[in-house]
C-alpha positions as a Python dict, from the first residue, in 0.01 Angstrom:
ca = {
    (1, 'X'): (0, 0, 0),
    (2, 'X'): (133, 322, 176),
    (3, 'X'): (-16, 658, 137),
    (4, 'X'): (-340, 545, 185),
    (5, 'X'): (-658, 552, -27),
    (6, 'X'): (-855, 805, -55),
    (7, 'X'): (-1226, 822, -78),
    (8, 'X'): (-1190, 979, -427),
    (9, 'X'): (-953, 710, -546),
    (10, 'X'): (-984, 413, -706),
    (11, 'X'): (-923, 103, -516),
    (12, 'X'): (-649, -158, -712),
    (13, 'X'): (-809, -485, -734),
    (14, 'X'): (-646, -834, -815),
    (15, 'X'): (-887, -1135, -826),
    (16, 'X'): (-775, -1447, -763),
    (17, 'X'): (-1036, -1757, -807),
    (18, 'X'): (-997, -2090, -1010),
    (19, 'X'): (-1315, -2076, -1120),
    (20, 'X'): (-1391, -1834, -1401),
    (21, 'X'): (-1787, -1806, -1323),
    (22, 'X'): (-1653, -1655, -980),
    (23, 'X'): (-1404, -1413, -1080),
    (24, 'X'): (-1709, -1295, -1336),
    (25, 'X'): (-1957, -1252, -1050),
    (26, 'X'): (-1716, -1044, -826),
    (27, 'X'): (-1627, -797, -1075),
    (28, 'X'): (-1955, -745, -1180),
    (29, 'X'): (-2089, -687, -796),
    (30, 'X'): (-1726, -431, -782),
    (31, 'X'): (-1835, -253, -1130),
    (32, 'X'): (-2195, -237, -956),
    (33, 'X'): (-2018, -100, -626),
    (34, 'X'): (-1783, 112, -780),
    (35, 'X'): (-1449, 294, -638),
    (36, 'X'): (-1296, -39, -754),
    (37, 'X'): (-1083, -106, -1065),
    (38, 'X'): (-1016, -447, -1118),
    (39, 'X'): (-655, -443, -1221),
    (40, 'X'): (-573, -803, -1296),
    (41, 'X'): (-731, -1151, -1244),
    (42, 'X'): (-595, -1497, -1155),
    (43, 'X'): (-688, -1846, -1156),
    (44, 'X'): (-362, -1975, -932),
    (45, 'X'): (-200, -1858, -641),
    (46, 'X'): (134, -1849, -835),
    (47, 'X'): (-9, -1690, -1151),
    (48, 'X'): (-136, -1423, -838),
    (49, 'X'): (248, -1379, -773),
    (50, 'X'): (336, -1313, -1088),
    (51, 'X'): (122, -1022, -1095),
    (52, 'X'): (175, -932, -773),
    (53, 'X'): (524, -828, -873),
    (54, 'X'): (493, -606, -1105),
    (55, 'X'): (174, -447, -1022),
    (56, 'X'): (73, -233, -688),
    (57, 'X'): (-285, -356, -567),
    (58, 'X'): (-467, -190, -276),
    (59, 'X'): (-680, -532, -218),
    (60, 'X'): (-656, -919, -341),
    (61, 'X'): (-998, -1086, -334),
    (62, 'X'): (-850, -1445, -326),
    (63, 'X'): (-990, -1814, -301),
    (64, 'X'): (-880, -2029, -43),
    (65, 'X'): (-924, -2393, -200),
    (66, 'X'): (-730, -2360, -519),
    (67, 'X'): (-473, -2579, -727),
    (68, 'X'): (-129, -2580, -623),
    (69, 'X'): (-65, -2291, -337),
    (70, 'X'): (-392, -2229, -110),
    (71, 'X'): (-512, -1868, -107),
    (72, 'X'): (-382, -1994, 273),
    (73, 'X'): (-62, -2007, 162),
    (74, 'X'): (-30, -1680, -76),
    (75, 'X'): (-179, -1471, 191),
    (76, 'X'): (135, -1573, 427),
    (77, 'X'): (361, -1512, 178),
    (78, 'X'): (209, -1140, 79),
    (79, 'X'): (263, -1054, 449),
    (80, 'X'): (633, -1072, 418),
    (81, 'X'): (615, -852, 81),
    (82, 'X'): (670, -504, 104),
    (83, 'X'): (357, -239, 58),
    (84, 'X'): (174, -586, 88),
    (85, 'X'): (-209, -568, -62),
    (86, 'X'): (-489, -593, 226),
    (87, 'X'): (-691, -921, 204),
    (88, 'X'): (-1040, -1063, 174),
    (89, 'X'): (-1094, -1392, 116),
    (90, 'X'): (-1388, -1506, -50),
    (91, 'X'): (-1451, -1885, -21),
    (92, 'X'): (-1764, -2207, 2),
    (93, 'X'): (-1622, -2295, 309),
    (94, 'X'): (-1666, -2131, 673),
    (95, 'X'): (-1398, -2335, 831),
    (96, 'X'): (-1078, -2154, 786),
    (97, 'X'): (-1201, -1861, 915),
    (98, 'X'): (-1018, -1880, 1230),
    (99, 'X'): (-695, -1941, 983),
    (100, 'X'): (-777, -1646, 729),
    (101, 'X'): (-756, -1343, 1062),
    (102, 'X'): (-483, -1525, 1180),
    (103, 'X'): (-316, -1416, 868),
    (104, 'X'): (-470, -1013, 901),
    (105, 'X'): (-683, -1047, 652),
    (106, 'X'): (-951, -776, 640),
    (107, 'X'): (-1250, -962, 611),
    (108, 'X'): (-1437, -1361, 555),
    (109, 'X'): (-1665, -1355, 264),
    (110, 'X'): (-1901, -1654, 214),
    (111, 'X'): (-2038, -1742, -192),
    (112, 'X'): (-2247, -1668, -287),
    (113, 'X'): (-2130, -1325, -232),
    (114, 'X'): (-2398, -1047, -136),
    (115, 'X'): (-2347, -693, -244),
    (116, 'X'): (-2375, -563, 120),
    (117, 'X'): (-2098, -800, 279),
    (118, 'X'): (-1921, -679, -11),
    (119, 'X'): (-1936, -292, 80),
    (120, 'X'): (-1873, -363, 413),
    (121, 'X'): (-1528, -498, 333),
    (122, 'X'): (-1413, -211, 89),
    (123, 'X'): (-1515, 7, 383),
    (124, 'X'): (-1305, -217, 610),
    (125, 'X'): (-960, -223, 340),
    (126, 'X'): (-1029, 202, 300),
    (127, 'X'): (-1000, 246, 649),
    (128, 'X'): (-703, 43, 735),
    (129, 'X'): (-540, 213, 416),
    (130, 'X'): (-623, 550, 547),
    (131, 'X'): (-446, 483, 842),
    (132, 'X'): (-35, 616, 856),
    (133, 'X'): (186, 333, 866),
    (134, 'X'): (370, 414, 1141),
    (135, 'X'): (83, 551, 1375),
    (136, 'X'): (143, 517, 1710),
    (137, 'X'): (-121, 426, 1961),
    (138, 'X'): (-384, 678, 2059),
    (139, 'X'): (-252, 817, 2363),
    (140, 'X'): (-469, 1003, 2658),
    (141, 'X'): (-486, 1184, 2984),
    (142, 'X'): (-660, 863, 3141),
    (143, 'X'): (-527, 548, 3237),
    (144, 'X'): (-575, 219, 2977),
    (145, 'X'): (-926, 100, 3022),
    (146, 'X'): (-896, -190, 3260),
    (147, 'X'): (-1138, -535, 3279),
    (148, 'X'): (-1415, -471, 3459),
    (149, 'X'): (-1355, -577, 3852),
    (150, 'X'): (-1008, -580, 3832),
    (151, 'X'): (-825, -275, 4098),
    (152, 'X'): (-569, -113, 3869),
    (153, 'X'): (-352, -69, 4190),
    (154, 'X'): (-300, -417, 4216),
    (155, 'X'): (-263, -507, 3841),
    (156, 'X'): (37, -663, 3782),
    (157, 'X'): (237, -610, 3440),
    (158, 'X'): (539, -793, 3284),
    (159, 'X'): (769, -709, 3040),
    (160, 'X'): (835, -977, 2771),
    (161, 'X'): (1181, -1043, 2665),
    (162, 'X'): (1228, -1150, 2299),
    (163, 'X'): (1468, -1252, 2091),
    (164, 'X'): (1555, -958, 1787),
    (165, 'X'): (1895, -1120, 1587),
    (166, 'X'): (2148, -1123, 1830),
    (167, 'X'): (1968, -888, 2087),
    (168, 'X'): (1713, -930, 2304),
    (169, 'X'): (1445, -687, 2338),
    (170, 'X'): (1183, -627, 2612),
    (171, 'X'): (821, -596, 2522),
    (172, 'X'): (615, -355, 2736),
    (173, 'X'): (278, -641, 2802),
    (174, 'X'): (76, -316, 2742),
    (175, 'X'): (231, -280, 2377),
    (176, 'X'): (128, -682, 2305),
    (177, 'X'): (-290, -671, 2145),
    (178, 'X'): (-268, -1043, 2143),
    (179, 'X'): (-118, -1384, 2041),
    (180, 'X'): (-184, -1638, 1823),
    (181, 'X'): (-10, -1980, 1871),
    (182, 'X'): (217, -2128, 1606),
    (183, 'X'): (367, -2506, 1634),
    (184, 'X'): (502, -2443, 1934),
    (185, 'X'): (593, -2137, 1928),
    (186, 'X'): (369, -1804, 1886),
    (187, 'X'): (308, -1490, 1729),
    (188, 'X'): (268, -1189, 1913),
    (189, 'X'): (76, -883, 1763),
    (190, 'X'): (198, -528, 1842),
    (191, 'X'): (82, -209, 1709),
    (192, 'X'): (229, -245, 1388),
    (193, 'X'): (395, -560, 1342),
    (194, 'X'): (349, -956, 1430),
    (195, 'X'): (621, -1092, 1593),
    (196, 'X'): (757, -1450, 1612),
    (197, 'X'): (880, -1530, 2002),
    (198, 'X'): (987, -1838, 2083),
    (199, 'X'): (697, -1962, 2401),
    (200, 'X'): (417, -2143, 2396),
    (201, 'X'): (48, -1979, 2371),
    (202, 'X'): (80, -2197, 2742),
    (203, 'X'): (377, -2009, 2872),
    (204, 'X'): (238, -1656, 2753),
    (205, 'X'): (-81, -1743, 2903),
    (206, 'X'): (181, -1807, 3235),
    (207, 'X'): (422, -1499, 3204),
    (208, 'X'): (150, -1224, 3131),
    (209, 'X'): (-135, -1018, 3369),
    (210, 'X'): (-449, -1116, 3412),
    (211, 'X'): (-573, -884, 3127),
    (212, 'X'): (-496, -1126, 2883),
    (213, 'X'): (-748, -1394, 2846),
    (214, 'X'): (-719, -1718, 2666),
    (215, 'X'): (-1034, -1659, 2401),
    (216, 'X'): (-933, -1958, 2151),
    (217, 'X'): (-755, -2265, 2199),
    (218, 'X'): (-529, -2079, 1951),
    (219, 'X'): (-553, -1686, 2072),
    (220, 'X'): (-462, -1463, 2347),
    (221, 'X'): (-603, -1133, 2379),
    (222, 'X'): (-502, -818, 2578),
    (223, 'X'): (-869, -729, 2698),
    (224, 'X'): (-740, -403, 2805),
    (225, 'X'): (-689, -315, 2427),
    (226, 'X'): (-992, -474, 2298),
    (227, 'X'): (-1234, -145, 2130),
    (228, 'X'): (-1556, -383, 1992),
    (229, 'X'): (-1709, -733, 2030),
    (230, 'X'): (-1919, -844, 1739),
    (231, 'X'): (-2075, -1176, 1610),
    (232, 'X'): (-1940, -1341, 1331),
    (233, 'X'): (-2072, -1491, 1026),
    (234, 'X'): (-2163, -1794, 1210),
    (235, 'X'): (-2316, -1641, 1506),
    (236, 'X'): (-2011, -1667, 1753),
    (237, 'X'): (-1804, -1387, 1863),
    (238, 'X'): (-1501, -1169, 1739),
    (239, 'X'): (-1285, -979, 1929),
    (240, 'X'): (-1183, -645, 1750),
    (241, 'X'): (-829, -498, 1841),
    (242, 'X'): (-686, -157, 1888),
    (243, 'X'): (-399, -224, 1659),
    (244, 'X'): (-326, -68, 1374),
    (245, 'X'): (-432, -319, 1129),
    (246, 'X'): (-753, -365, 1347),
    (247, 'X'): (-671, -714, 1463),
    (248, 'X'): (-960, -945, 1435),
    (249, 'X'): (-953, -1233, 1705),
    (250, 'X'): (-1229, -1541, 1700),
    (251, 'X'): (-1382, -1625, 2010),
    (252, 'X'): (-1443, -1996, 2058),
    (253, 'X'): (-1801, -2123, 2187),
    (254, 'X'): (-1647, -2270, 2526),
    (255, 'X'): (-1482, -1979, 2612),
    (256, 'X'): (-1772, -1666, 2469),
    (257, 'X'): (-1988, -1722, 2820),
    (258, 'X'): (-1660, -1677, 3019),
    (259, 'X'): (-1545, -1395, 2841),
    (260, 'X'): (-1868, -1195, 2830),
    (261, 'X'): (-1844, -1241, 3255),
    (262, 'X'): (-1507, -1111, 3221),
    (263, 'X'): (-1626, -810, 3030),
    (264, 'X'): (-1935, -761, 3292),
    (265, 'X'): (-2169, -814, 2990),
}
């Protein structure tokens, strides 16, 4: 949604769950929380869409495993609507977390759900709301933070060209946050937008500075715009971005010990 959402203001809620006991819990625990009007409900992704178009939400609580389309799968598809809802998904199953902030989504809820995770993640969808759509980085009188034991003098930087319709555009590597790999081709995450380029995770890995570091098997991050490091629901880490949707970025096991030497941690 665009405008934001102020504190004063009632957050537009669509539920989407197949099972009825679970859309009943969560708006109880949102009626409990309050600032939260539960708009409309759903028990398919496609009944979701059908909502979805004729209704502006601030936030979709949705399912992943559900009949038909996967909350997965609607999530995707609400990132290419305009004024698209923010996301949480609340889900049984802790395995498609590294999936769900591949797609942006604002936060990973486990059921049962807890009243505190829940605040936490209206916090989370407020502040990304808050923020102006087209906001620019933060700029400063100081240089970009740097890894720790790297000699800014020497650090190297690249410009990325990409593919834009018929043009192709360079990418400053200081404007990329990160990138996610996608069947052979990736994403790349800029201030305000994802961006399909046509290279490997690999060959970005190859073309770009040593500020980028291969965290995931799936993810690249730009360390130099990394602002927090925090464990995630499972006890590994989570990179958190200086993007404008707050990019979150999972840290695999095999590569957390390497990364915190990286950091100097």
């Amino acid at each position: 949604m665009t405008g934001g959402a102020p504190p004063d203001r009632e957050l537009r809620c669509l539920i989407v769950d197949d099972e009825s006991p679970a859309r009943d819990e969560l708006r109880y625990l949102l009626d409990e929380h309050g600032g939260v009007q539960v708009v409309g409900s759903a028990a398919t992704a496609e009944e979701a869409l059908l909502l979805l178009e004729n209704v502006g939400y601030d936030i979709v609580f949705l399912d992943i495993r559900m009949p038909g389309l996967s909350g997965l799968e609607l999530a995707a598809i609400l990132q290419d609507m305009p004024d698209s809802p923010q996301v949480v998904f609340t889900t049984a199953y802790p395995d498609h977390a590294v999936d769900a902030f591949g797609l942006s989504a604002v936060d990973y809820l486990l059921k049962p759900l807890s009243p505190e995770r829940l605040a936490e993640s209206i916090d989370r969808v407020r502040r990304r709301l808050d923020r102006p759509p087209t906001a620019a980085a933060p700029t400063t009188s100081e240089p970009p933070a740097t890894v720790r034991g790297e000699d800014p003098a020497n650090r190297q930087t690249a410009r990325l060209p990409i593919q834009r319709g018929d043009r192709t555009v360079f990418v400053h590597e200081d404007d990329i946050v990160a990138a996610s790999a996608a069947h052979g081709y990736s994403y790349i995450y800029l201030n305000t937008e994802r961006v399909l380029v046509n290279y490997s995770l690999t060959e970005l890995e190859q073309r770009l500075s040593s500020s980028f570091f291969r965290v995931h098997r799936s993810y690249l991050a730009n360390l130099n715009r990394l602002v927090e490091l925090r464990p995630d629901f499972k006890g590994a880490l989570v990179l958190v971005m200086d993007d404008q949707a707050t990019t979150r970025i999972p840290v695999s096991r095999r590569q957390a010990q390497e990364l915190r030497k990286r950091l100097g941690l």
